[in-house]
C-alpha positions as CSV (number, residue, x, y, z in Angstrom):
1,X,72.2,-153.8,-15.9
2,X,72.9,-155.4,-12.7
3,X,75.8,-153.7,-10.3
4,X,78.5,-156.3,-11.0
5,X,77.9,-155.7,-14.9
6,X,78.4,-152.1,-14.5
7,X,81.5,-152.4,-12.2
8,X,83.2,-154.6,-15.2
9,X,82.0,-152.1,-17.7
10,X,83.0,-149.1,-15.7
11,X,86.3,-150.5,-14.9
12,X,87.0,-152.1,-18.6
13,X,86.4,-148.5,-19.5
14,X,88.6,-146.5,-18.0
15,X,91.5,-149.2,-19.0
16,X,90.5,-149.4,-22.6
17,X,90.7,-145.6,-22.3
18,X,93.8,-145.1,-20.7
19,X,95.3,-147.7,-22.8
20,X,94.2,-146.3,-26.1
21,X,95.1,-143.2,-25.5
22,X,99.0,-144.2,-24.5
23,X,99.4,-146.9,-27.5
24,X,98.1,-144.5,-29.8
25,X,100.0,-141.9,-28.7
26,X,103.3,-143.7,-29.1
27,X,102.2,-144.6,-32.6
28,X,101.3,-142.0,-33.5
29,X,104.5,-139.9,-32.5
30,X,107.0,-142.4,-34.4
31,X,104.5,-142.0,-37.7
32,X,104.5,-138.2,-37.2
33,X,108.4,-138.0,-37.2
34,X,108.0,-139.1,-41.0
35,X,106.4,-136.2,-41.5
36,X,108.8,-134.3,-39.9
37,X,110.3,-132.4,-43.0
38,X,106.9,-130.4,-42.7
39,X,109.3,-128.5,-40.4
40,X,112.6,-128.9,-40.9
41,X,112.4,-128.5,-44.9
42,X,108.8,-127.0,-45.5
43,X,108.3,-124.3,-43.5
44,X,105.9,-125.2,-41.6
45,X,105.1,-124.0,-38.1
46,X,104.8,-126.6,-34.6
47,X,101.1,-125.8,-34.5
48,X,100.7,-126.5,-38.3
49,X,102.8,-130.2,-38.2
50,X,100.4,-131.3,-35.1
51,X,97.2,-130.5,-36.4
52,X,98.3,-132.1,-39.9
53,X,100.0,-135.6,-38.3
54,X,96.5,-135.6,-36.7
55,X,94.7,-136.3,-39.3
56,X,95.7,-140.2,-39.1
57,X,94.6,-140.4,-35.9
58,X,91.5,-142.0,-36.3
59,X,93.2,-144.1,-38.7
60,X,95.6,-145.6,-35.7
61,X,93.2,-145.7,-33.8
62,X,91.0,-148.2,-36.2
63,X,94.5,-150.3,-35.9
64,X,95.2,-150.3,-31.8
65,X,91.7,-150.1,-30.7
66,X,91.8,-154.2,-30.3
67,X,95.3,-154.5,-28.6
68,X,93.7,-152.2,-26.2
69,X,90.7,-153.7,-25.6
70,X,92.8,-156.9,-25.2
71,X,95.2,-155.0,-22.4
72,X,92.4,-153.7,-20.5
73,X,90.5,-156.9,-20.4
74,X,93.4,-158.4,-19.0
75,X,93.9,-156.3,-16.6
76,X,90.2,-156.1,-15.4
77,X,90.0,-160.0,-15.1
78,X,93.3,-160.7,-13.9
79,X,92.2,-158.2,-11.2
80,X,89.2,-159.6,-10.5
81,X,90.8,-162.9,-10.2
82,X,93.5,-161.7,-7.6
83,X,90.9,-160.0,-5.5
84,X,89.2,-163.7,-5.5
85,X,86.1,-161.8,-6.7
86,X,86.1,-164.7,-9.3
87,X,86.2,-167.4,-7.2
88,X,83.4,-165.4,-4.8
89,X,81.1,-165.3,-8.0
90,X,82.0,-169.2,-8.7
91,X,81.3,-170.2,-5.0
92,X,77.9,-168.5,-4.7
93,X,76.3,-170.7,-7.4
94,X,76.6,-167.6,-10.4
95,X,77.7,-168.2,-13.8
96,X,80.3,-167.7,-16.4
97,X,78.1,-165.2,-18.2
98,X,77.6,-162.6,-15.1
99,X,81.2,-161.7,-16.1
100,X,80.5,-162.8,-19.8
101,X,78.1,-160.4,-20.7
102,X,79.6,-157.3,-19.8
103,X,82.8,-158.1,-21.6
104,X,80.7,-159.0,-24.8
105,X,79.0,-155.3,-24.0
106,X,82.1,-153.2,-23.8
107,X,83.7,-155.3,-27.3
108,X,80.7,-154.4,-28.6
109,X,80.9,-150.7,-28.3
110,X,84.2,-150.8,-29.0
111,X,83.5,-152.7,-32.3
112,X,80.8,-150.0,-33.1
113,X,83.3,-147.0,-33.0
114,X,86.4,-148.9,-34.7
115,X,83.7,-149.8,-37.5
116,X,82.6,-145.7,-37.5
117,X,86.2,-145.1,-37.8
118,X,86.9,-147.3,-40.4
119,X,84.0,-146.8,-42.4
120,X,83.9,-143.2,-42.3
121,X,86.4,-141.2,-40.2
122,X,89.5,-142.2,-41.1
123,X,89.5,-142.1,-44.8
124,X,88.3,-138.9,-44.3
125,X,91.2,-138.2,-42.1
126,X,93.7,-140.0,-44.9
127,X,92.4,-138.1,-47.7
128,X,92.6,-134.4,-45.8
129,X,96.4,-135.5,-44.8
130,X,96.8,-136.4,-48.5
131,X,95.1,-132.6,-49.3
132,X,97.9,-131.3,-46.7
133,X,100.5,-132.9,-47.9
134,X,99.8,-131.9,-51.3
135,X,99.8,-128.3,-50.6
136,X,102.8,-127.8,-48.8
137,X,104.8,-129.1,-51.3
138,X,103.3,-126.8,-53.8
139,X,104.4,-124.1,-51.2
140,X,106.7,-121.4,-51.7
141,X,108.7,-121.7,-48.8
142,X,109.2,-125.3,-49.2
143,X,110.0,-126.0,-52.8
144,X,112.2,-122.3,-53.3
145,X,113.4,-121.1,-50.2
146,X,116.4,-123.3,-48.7
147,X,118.7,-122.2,-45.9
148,X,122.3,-122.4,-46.7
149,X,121.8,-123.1,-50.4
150,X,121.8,-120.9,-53.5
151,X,118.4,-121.7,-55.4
152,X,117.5,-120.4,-59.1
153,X,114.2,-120.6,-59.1
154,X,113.5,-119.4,-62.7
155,X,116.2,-118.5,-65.2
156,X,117.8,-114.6,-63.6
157,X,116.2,-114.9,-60.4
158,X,118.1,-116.6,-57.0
159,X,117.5,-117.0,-53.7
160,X,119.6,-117.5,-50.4
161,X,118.7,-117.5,-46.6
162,X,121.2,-117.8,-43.8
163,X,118.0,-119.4,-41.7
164,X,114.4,-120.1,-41.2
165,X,112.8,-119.5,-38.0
166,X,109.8,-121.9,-36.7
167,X,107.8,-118.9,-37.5
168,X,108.1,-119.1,-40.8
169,X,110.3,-115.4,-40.9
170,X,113.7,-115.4,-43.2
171,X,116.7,-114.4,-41.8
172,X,120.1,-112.8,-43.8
173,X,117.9,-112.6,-46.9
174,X,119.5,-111.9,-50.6
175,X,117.7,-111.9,-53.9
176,X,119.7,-111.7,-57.2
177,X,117.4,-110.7,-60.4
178,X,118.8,-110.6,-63.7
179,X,115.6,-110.6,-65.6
180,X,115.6,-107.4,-66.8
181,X,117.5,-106.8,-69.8
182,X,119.1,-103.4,-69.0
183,X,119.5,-103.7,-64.9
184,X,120.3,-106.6,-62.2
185,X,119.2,-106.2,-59.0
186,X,120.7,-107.3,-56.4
187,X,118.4,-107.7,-52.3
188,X,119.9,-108.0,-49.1
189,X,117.5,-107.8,-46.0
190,X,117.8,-108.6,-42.5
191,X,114.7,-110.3,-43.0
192,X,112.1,-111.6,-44.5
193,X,108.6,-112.9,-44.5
194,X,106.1,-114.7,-47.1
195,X,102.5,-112.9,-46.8
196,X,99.1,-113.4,-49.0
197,X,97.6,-109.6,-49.5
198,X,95.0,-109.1,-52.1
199,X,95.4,-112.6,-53.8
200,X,99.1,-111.5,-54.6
201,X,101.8,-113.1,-52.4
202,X,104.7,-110.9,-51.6
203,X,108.2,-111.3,-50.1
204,X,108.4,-108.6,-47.5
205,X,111.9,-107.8,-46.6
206,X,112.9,-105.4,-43.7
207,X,116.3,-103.5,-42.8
208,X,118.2,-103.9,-46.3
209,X,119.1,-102.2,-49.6
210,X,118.5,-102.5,-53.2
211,X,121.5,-102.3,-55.6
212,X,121.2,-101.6,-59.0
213,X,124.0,-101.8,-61.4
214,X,123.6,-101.5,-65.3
215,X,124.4,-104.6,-67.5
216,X,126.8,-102.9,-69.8
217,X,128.0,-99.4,-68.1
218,X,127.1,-96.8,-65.3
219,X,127.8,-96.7,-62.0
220,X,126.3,-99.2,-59.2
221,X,123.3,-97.5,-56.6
222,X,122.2,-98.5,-53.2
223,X,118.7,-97.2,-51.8
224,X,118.3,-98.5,-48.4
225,X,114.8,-99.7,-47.0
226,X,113.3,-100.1,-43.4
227,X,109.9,-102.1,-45.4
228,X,110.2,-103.5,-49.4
229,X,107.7,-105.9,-50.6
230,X,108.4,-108.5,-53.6
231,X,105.9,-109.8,-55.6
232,X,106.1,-113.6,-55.8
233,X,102.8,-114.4,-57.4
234,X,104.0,-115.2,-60.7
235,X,106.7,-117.8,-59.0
236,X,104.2,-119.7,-57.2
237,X,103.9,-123.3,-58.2
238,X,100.3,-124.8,-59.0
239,X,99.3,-127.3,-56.8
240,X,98.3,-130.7,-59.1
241,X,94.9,-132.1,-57.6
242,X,96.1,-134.8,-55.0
243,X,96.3,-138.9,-56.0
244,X,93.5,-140.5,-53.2
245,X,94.7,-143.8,-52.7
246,X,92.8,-146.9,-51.6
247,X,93.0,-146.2,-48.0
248,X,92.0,-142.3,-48.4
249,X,89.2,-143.0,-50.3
250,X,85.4,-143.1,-49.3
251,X,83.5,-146.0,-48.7
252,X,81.0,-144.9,-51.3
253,X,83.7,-144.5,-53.7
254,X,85.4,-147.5,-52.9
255,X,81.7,-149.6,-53.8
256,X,81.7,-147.1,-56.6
257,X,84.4,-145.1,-58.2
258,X,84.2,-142.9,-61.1
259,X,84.2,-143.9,-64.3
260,X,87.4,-141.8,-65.3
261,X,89.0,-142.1,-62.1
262,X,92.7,-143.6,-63.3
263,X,93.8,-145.1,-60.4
264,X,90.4,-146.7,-60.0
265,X,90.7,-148.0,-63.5
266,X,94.4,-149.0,-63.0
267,X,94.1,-150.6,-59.2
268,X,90.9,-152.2,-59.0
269,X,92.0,-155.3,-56.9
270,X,93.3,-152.8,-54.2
271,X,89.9,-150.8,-54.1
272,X,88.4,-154.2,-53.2
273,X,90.7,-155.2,-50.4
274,X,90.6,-152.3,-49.4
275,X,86.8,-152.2,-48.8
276,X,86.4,-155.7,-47.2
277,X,89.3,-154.8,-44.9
278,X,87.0,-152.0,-43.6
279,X,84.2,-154.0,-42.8
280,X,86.3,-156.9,-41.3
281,X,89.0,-155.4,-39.0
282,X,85.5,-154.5,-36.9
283,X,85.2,-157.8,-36.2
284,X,88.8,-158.4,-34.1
285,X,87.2,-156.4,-31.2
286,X,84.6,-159.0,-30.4
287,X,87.0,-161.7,-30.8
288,X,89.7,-160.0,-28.8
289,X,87.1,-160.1,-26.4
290,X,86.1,-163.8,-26.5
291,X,89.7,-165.6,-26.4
292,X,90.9,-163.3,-23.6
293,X,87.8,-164.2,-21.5
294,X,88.4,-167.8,-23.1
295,X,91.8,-167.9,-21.0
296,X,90.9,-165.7,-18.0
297,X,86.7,-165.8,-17.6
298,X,87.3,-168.8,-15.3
299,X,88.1,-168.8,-11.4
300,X,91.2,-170.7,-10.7
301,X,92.5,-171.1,-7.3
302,X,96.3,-170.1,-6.3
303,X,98.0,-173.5,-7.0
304,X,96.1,-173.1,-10.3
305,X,98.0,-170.2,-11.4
306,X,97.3,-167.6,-14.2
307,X,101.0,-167.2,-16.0
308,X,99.3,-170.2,-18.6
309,X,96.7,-168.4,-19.2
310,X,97.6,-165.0,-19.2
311,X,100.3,-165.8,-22.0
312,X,98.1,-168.0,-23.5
313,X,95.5,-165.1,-24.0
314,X,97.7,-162.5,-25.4
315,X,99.5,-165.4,-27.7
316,X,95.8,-166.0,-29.1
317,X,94.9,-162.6,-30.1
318,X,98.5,-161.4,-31.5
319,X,98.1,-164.8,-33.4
320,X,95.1,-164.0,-34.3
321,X,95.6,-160.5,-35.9
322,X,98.8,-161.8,-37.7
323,X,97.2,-164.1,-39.3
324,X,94.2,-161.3,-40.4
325,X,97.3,-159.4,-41.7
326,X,98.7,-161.8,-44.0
327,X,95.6,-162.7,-45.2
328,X,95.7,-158.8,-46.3
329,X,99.3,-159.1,-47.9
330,X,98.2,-161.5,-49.9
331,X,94.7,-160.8,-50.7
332,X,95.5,-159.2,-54.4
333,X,91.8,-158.5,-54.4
334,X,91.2,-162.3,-54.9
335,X,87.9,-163.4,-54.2
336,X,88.2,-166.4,-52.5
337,X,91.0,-164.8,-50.1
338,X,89.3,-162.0,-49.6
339,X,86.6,-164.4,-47.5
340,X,89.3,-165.2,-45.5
341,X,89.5,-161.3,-43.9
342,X,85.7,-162.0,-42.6
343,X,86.7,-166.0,-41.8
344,X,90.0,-165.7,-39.3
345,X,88.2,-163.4,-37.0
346,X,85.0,-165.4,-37.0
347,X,86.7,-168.5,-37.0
348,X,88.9,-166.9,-33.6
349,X,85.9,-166.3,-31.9
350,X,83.5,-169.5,-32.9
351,X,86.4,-171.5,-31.6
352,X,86.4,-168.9,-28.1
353,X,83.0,-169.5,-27.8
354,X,83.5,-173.3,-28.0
355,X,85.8,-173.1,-25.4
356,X,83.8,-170.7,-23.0
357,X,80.7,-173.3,-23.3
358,X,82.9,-176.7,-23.1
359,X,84.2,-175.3,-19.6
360,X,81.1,-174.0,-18.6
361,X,79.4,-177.2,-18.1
362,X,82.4,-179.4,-16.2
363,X,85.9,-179.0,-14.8
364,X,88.9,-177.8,-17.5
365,X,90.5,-180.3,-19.6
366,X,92.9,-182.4,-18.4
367,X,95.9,-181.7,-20.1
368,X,95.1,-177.9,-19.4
369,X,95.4,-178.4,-15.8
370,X,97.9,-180.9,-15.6
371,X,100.1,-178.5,-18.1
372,X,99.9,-175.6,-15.8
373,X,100.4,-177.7,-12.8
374,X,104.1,-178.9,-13.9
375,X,104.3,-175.1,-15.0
376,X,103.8,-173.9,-12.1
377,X,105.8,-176.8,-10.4
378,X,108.8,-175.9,-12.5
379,X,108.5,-172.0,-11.7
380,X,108.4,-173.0,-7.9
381,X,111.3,-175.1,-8.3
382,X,113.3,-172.4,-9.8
383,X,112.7,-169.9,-7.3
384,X,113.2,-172.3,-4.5
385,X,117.1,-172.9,-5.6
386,X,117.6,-169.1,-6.4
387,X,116.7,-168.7,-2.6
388,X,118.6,-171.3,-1.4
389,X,121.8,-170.1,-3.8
390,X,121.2,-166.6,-2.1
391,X,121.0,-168.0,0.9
392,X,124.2,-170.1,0.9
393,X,126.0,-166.8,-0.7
394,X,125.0,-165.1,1.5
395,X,126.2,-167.7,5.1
């Protein structure tokens, strides 16, 4: 690899890498405050909602990955352009594809992990969220135990909390049991705490009493406690085997589901959609790559201007993906528009690469250049009479 390949690659890079990081990032923090009841409502600890919400990671990353390797391809060539290191290249005889060829690299490698991703790591990821999300709301704590509220949880048996800590501890606890025939029972702990001991879970309150009173006569008694465990096993809910869906399903069992499998049975179209969208949203990385090089792959001096370009590149590619999306709204798992989620992105880049070799050989089309000349003509224009208003205000 010569040195100006590996200072495109190295600089492409570092942008895709820094830009990835932030739009994923801010995606994934506004998906993960839909999960925020794994907190607020569930029980669950800080450390516990991360390291769930992380699990669709690599599935938002299979999404942004091309948006950032749009951003930092813009960046890297509008750079290169300002520091006239396109022009330099242009002037000294070389060709479009000195510049061409590491950008067609770095999509590539981008393509390669959004495909590993898609094909493999993120429904994984899906399906162990799904797991996740399934168990906590079999949990204790999330289904029984509800500050502020009174909640029977069988018939002769209510809870209360005044509050739950982030810890998962119970503060102002009270238990009522009625169960027994003879005696009711009435709890009141400082607090509380759910713990699994010997495949038994137990409710262990500290700093509270007991009261017993008898159903029919006899006098009330109060044993305090500093340490009282309740045994909470029989009150546990079972946790149903989670629903995969499409999306948090295998790639093997998307080309072959089981032959009981209901929602296989009953959603065949979206198992099929489903897999062709794997294999094609791949494809948007090397045609990301293409139209923005397309736009801004060429030298163009300072009367030339970029602002045409520039816009015209990021148009292209948001254009571009729109279109891949619709495509996937209204797929239905028909066969013949299911070719379309492999033909907009090929179809994007053939027409790119038409473009790149139509320039290569002569000057830009006409009505290119004249369009950003009366563009640029207009914007100079503008700014001239906001000076000169300024400037008049200002006398």
């Amino acid at each position: 690899m010569k040195t100006l390949e590996r200072y495109i690659v190295r600089r492409t890079a570092y942008a895709f890498t820094l830009t990835l990081a932030a739009m994923t990032g801010v995606v994934w923090a506004t998906q993960a405050l839909r999960q925020l009841d794994l907190v607020t409502s569930k029980g669950q600890t800080i450390v516990q909602f991360i390291g769930i919400t992380m699990l669709a990671l690599p599935f938002l990353i299979v999404i942004v990955a091309p948006f950032a390797l749009m951003i930092a391809l813009i960046l890297v060539l509008n750079a290169l352009s300002g520091d006239s290191e396109l022009i330099v290249i242009d002037a000294s005889g070389g060709s479009r594809f000195l510049v061409l060829k590491p950008v067609m690299l770095i999509s590539a490698l981008v393509m390669l992990l959004t495909a590993s991703m898609s094909l493999y790591v993120a429904p994984m990821g899906l399906a162990q969220l799904r797991t996740e999300i399934t168990r906590v709301r079999a949990d204790l704590v999330a289904n029984i135990v509800k500050p502020g509220r009174f909640i029977t949880v069988e018939s002769g048996l209510t809870f209360h909390i005044r509050n739950r800590s982030g810890k998962g501890t119970l503060d102002g606890l009270l238990l009522h049991d009625t169960r027994d025939p003879e005696t009711a029972f009435t709890y009141q702990a400082d607090t509380g705490q759910i713990v699994e001991a010997a495949d038994r879970t137990l409710l262990v309150m500290q700093n509270g009493t007991i009261q017993r009173r008898p159903k029919q006569e006899g006098e009330i008694s109060i044993v305090r406690f500093q340490s009282y465990a309740f045994d909470l096993s029989n009150l546990i809910p079972e946790a149903g085997e989670p629903v995969f869906k499409a999306s948090e399903r295998t790639t093997a069992n998307l080309l072959s589901p089981g032959r009981n499998d209901a929602y296989a049975l009953k959603n065949p179209d979206k198992l099929t959609a489903e897999l062709h969208e794997r294999f094609s949203q791949p494809l948007y990385c090397l045609a990301f790559g293409l139209i923005v090089f397309a736009f801004l792959g060429k030298a163009r001096t300072t009367r030339q201007g970029r602002g045409f370009a520039l816009v015209g590149a990021i148009a292209g590619c948001v254009l571009l993906r729109t279109t891949g999306f619709g495509v996937t709204a209204i797929s239905g798992g028909a066969t013949a528009v299911l070719v379309l989620l492999y033909v907009v992105p090929l179809a994007g880049s053939a027409l790119a690469l038409v473009s790149i070799f139509r320039d290569q050989g002569g000057r830009e089309s006409k009505w290119i250049t004249d369009l950003q000349l009366k563009t640029q003509d207009i914007l100079d224009a503008v700014a001239d009479r906001f000076n000169n208003r300024r400037t008049g205000g200002a006398a």
